[in-house]
BABA-310556 format. One line per field, with one value per residue: residue number from 0; residue in three letters; chain; x, y, z of N, C-alpha, C, O in turn. Coordinates in nm, 4 decimals. Each point is the difference from the previous one (the first is absolute). Layout:
N
nr: (NUM  ...)
rest: (ala  ...)
kette: (A  ...)
nX: (X  ...)
nY: (Y  ...)
nZ: (Z  ...)
caX: (X  ...)
caY: (Y  ...)
caZ: (Z  ...)
cX: (X  ...)
cY: (Y  ...)
cZ: (Z  ...)
oX: (X  ...)
oY: (Y  ...)
oZ: (Z  ...)
***
This chain:
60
nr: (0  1  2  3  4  5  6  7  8  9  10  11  12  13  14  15  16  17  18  19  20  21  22  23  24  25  26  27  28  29  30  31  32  33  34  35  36  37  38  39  40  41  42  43  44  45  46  47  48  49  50  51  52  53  54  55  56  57  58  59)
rest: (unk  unk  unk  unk  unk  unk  unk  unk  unk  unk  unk  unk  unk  unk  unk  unk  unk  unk  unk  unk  unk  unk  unk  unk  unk  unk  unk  unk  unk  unk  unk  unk  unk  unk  unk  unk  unk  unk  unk  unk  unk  unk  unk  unk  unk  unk  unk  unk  unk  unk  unk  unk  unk  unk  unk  unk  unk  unk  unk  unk)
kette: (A  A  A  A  A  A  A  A  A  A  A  A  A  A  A  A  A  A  A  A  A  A  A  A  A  A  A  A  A  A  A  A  A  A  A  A  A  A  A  A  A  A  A  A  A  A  A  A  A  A  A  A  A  A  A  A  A  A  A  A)
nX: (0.8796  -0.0593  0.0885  -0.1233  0.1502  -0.2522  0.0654  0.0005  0.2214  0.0440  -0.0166  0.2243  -0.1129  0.1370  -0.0065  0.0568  -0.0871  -0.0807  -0.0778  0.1895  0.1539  -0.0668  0.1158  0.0544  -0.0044  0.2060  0.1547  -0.1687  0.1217  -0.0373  -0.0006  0.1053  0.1984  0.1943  0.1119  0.0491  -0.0184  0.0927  0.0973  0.0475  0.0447  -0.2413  -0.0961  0.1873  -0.1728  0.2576  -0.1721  -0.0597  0.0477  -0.1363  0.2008  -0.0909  0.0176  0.2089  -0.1855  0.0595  -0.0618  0.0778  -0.1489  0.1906)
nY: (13.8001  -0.0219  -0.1788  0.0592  -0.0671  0.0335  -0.1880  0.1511  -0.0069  -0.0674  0.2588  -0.0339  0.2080  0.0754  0.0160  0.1884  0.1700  -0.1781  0.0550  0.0176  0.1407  0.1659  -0.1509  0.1301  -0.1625  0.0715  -0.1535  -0.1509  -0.0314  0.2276  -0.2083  0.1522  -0.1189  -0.0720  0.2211  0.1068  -0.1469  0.1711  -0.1966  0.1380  -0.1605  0.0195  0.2101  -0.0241  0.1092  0.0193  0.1197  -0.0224  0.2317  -0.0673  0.0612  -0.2281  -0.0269  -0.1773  -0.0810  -0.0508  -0.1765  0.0622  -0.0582  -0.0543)
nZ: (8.9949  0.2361  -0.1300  0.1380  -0.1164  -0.0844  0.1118  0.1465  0.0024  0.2031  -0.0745  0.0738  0.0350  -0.1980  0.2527  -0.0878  0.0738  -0.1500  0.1905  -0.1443  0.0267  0.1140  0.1389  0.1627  0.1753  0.1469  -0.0975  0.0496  -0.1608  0.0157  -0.0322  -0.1332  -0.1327  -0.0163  0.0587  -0.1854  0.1459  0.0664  -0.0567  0.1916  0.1867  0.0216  0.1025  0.0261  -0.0326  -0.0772  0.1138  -0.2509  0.1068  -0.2580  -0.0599  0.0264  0.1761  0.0269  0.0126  0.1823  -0.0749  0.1766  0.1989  0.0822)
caX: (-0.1284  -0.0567  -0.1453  -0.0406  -0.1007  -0.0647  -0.0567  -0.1592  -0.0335  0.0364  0.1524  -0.0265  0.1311  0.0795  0.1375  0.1221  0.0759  -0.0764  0.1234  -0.0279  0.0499  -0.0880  -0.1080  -0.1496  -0.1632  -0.0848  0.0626  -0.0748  -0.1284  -0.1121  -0.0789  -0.0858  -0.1524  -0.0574  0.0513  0.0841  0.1380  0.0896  0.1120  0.0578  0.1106  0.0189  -0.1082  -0.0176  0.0411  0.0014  0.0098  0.0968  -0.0841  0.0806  -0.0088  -0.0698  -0.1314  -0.0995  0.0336  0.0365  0.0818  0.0847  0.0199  -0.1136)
caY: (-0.0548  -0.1530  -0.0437  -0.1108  -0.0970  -0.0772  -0.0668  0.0600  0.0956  0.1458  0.0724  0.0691  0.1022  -0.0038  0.0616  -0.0374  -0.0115  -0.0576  -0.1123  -0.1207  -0.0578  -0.0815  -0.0667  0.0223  0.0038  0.1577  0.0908  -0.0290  0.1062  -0.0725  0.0479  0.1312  -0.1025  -0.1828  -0.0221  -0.1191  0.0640  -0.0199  0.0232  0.1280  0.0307  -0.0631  0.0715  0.1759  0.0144  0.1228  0.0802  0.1618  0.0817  0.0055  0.1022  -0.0297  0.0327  -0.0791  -0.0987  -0.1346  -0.0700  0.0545  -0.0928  -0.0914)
caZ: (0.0383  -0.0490  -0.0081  0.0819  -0.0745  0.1192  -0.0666  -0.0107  -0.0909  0.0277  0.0586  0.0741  -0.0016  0.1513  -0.0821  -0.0374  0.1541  0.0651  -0.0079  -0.0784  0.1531  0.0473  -0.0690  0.0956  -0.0747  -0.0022  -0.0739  -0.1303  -0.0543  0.0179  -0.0723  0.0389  -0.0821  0.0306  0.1429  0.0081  0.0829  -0.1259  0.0519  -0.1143  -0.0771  -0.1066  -0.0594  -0.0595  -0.1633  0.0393  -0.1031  -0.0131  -0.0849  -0.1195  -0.0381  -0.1412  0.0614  0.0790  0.1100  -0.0308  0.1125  0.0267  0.0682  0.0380)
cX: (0.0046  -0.1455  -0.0249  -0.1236  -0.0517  -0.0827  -0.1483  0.0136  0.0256  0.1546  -0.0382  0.1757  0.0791  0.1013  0.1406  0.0843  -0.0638  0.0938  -0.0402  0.0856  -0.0971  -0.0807  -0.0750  -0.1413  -0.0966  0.0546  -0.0267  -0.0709  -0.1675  -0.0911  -0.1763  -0.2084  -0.0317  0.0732  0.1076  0.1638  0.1490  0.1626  0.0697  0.1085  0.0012  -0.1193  0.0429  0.0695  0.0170  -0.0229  0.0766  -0.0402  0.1582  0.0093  -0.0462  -0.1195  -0.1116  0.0627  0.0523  0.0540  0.1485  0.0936  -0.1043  0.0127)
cY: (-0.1500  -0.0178  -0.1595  -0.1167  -0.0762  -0.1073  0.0149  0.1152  0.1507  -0.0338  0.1098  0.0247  -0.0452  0.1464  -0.0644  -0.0644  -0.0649  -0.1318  -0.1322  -0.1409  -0.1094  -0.1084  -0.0325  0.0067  0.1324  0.0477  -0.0429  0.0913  -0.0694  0.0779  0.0906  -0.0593  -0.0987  -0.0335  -0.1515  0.0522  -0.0459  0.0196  0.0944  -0.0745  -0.0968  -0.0114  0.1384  0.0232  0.1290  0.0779  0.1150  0.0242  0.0584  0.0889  0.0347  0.0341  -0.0833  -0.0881  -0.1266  -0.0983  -0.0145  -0.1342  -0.1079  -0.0756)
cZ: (-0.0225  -0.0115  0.0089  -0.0832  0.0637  -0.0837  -0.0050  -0.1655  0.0372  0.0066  0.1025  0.0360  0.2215  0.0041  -0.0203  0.1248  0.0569  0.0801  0.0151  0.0914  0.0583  -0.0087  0.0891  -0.0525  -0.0269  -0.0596  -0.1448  -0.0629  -0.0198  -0.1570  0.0148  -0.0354  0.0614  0.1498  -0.0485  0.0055  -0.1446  0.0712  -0.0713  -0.0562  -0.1584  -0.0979  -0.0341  -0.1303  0.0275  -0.1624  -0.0152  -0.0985  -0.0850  -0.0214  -0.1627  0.0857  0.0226  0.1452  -0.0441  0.0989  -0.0343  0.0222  0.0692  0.0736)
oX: (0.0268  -0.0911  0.0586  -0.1172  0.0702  -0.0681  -0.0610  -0.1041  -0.0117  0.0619  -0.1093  0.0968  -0.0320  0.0413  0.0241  0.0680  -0.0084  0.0710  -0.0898  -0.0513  -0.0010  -0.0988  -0.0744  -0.0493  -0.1052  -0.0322  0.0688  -0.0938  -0.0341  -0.0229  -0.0970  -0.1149  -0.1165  -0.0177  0.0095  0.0560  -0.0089  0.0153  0.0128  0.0354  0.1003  -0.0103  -0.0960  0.1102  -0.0951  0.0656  0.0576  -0.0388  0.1012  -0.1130  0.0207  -0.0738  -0.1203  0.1162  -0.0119  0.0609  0.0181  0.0961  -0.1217  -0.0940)
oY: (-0.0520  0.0667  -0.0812  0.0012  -0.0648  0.0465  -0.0727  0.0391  0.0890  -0.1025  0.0560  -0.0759  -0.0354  0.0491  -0.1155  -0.1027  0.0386  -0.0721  -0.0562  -0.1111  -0.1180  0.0156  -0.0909  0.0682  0.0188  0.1188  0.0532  0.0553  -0.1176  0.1184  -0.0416  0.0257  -0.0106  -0.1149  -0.0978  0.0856  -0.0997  0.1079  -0.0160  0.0341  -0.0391  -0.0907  0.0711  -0.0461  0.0630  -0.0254  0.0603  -0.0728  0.0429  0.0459  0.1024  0.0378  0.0262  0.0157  -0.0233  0.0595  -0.0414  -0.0286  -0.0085  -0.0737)
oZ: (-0.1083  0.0491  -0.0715  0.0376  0.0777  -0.0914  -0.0784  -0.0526  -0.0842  0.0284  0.0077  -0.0033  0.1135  -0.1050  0.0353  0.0011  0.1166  -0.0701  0.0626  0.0135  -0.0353  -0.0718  -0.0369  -0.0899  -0.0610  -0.0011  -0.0872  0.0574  -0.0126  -0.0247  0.0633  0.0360  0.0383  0.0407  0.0741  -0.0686  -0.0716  0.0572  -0.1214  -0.1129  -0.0597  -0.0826  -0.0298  -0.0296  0.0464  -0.1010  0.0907  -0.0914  0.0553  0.0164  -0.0650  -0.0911  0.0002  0.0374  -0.1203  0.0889  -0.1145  -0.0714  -0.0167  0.0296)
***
């Protein structure tokens, strides 16, 4: 899972297989709160789930 940090204060989820390739103006993510557009290839913090039994960022 990635997750997408928005300077309005929301995260918001992507999937894994989201492609990140692209840097077309339609291929920006768009934030779900404030409509402000984010380039994948240098906004996604990929999370993973520990087998200590929590989440964490992974990468970035």
């Amino acid at each position: 899972m990635f997750l997408v940090p928005c300077s309005c204060g929301a995260t918001f989820a992507v999937a894994e297989n989201y492609d990140r390739q692209g840097t077309a103006w339609s291929r920006y993510l768009i934030c779900p709160s404030c409509g402000k557009r984010h380039d994948p290839k240098n906004r996604l913090l990929q999370m993973g789930y520990h087998h200590e039994g929590y989440w964490q960022v992974d990468e970035c």
